[in-house]
PDB file of N, CA, C, O and CB in Angstrom:
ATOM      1  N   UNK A   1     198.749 170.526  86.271  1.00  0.00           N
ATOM      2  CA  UNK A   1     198.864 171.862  86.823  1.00  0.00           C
ATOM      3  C   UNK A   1     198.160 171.986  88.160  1.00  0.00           C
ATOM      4  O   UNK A   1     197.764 171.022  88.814  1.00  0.00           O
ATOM      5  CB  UNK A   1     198.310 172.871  85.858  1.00  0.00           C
ATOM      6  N   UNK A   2     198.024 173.413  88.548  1.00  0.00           N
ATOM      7  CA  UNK A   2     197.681 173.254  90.165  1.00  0.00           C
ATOM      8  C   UNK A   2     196.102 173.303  89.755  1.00  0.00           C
ATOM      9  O   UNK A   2     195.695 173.363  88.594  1.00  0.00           O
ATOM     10  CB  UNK A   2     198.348 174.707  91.461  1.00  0.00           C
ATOM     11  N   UNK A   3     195.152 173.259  91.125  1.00  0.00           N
ATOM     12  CA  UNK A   3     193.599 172.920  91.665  1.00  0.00           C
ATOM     13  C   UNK A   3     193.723 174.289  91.454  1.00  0.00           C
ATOM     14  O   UNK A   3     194.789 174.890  91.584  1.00  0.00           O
ATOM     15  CB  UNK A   3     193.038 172.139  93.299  1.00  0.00           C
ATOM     16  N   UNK A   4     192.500 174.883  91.082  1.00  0.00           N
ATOM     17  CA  UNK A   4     191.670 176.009  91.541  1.00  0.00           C
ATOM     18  C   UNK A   4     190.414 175.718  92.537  1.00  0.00           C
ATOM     19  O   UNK A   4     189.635 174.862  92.120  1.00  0.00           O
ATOM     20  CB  UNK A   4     191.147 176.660  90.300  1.00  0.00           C
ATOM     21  N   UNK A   5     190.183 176.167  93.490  1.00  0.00           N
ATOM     22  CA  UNK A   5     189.138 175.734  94.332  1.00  0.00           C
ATOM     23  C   UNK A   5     188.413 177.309  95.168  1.00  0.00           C
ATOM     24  O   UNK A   5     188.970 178.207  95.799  1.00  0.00           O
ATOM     25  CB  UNK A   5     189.919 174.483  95.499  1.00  0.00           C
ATOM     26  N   UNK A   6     187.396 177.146  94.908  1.00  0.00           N
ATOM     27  CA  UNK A   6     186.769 178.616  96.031  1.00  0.00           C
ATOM     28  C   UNK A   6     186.000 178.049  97.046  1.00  0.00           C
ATOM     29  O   UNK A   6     184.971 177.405  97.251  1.00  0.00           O
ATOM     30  CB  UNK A   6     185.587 179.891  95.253  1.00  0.00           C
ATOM     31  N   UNK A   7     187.367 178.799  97.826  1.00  0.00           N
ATOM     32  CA  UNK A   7     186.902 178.613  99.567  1.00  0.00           C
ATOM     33  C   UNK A   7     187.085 180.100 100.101  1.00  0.00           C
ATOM     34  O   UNK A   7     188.024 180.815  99.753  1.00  0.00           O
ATOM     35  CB  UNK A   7     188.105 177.373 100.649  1.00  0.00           C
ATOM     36  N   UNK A   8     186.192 180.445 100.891  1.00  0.00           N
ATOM     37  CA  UNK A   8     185.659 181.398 101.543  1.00  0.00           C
ATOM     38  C   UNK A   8     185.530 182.640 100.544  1.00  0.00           C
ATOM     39  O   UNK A   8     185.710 183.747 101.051  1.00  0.00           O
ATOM     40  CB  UNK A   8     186.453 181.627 102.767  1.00  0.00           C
ATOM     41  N   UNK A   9     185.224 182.574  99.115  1.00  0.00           N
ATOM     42  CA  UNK A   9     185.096 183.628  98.287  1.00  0.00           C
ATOM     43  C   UNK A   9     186.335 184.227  97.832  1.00  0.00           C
ATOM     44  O   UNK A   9     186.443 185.123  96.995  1.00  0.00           O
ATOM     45  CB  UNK A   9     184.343 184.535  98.869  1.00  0.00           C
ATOM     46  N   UNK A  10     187.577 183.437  98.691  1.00  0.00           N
ATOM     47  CA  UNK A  10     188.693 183.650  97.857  1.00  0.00           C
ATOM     48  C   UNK A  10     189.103 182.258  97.171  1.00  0.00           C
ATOM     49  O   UNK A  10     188.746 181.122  97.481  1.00  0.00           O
ATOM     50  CB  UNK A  10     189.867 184.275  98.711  1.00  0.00           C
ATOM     51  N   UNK A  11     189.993 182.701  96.106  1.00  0.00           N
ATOM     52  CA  UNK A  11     190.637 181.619  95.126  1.00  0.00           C
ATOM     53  C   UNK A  11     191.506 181.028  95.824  1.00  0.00           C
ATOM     54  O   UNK A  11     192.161 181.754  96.572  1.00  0.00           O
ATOM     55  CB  UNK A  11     191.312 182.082  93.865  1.00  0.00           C
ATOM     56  N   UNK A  12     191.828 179.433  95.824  1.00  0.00           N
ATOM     57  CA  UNK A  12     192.488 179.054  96.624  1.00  0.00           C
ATOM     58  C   UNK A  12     193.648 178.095  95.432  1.00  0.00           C
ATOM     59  O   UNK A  12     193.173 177.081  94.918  1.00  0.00           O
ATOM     60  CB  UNK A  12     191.525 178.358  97.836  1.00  0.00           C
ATOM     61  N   UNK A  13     195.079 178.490  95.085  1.00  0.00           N
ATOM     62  CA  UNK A  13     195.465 177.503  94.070  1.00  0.00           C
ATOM     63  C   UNK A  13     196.428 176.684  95.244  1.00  0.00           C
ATOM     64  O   UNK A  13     196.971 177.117  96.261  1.00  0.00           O
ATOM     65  CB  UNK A  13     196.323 178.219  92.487  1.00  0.00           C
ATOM     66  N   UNK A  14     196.399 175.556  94.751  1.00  0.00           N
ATOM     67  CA  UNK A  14     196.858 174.560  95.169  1.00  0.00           C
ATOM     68  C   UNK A  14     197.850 173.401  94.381  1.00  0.00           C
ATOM     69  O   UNK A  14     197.816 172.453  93.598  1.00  0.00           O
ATOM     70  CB  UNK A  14     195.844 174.170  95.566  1.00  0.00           C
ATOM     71  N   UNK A  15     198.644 174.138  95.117  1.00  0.00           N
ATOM     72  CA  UNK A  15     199.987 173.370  93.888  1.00  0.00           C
ATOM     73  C   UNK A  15     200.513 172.287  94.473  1.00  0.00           C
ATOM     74  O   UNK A  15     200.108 171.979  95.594  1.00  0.00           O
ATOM     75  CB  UNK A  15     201.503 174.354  93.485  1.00  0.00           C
ATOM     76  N   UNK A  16     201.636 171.412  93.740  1.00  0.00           N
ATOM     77  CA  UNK A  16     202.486 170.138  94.679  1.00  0.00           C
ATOM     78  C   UNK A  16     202.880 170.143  95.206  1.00  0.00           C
ATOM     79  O   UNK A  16     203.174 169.150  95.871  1.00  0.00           O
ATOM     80  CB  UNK A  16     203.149 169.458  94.632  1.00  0.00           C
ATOM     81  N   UNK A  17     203.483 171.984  95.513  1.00  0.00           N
ATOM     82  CA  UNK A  17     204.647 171.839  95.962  1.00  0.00           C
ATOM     83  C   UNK A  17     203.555 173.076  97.413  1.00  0.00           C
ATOM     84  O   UNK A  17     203.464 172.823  98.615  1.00  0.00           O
ATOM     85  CB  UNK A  17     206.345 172.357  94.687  1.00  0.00           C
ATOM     86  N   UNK A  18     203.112 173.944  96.887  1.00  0.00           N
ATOM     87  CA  UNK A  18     202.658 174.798  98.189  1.00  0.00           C
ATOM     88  C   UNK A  18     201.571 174.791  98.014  1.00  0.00           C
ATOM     89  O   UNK A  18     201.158 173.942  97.225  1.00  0.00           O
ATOM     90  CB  UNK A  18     203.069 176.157  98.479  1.00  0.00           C
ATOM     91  N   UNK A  19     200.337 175.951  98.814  1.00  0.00           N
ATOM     92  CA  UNK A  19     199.630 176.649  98.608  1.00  0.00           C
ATOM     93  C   UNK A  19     198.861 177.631  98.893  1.00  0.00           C
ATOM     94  O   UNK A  19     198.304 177.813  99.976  1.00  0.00           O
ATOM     95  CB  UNK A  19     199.411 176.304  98.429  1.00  0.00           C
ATOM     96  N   UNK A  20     198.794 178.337  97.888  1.00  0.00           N
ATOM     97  CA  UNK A  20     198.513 180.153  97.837  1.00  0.00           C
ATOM     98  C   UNK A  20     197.041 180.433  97.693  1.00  0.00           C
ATOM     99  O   UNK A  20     196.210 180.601  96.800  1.00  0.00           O
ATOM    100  CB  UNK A  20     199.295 181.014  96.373  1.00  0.00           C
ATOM    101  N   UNK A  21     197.118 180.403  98.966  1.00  0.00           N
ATOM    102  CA  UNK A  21     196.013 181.766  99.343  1.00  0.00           C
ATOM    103  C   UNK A  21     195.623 183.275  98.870  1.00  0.00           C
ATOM    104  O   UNK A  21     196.332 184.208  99.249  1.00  0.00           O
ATOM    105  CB  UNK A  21     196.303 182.114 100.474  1.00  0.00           C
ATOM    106  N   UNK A  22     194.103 183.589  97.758  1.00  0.00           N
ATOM    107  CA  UNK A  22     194.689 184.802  97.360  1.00  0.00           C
ATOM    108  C   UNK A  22     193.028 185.568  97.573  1.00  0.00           C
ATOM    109  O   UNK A  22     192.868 186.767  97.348  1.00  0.00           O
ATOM    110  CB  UNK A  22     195.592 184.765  95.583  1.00  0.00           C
TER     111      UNK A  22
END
């Protein structure tokens, strides 16, 4: 499944195909 990662205090998911900035 996708990464969860916190960068700049927002959630950052990171999938194969994109990734969403939230």
């Amino acid at each position: 499944g996708p990464d969860w990662a916190a960068k700049g205090g927002s959630a950052t998911c990171i999938s194969r195909t994109h990734l969403v900035v939230r």
